[in-house]
C-alpha positions in Angstrom: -19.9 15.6 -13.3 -19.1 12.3 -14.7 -18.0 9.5 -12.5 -14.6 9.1 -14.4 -14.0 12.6 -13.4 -13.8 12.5 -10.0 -10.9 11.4 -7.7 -11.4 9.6 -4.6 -8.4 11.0 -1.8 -6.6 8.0 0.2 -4.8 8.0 3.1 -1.6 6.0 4.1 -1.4 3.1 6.7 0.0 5.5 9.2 -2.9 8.1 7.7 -1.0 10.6 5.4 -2.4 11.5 2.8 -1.3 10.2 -1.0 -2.8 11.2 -4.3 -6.0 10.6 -5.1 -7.2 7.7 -7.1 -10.2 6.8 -9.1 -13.3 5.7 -8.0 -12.6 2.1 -9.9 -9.0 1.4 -8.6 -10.9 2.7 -4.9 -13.1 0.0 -5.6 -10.7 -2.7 -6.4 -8.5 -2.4 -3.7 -12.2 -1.8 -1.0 -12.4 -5.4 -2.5 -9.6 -7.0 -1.7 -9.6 -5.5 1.8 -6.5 -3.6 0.6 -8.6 -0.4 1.9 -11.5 0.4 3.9 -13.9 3.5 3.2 -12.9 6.2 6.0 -15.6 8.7 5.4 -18.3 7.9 3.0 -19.6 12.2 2.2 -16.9 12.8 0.9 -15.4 9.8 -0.5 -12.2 9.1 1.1 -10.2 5.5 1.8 -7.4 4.6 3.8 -5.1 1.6 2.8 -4.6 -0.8 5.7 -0.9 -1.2 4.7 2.1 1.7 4.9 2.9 2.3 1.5 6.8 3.6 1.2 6.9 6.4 -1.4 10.0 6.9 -3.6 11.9 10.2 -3.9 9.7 11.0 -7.4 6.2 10.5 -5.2 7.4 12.2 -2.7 8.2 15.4 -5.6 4.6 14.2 -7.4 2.6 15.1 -3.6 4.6 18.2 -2.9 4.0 19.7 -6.2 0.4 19.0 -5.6 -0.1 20.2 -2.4 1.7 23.5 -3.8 -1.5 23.4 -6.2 -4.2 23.4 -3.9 -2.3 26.1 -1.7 -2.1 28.3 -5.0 -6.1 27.2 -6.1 
C-alpha cells in the first residue's frame, strides 16, 4: 500500500482518540514536540496538548466511529 494511503490514529492530551492523520502531518507535529509516537507497530501518536473539538468534530468522529462499528 502506498505511504499516502495510510492514516496514522492520534490520541488527545487526555488520550481520546481523534481522527486519524497522515503520516506527513504525524511527522510534523513528532517534530515540533507537538506529539510523541505512543506505539510504534501500529503507528499511533498522542498530542501532548488537549485539543477542544467543536460541535462539527465532535459530528465528524461519531459518524466515523458509526463506520467502523458497521465495517
Amino acid at each position: 500500500m502506498p505511504n499516502f494511503l495510510k492514516k496514522i490514529p492520534v490520541y488527545n492530551g487526555d488520550m481520546t482518540e481523534l481522527n486519524n492523520t497522515s503520516p506527513a502531518k504525524a511527522r510534523i507535529l513528532i517534530r515540533e514536540r507537538k506529539a510523541k509516537i505512543i506505539c510504534t507497530h501500529p503507528f499511533v501518536i498522542r498530542l501532548n496538548y488537549v485539543k477542544k473539538l467543536s460541535d462539527n468534530d465532535k459530528k465528524l468522529m461519531q459518524v466515523s466511529k458509526e463506520k467502523k462499528e458497521i465495517n
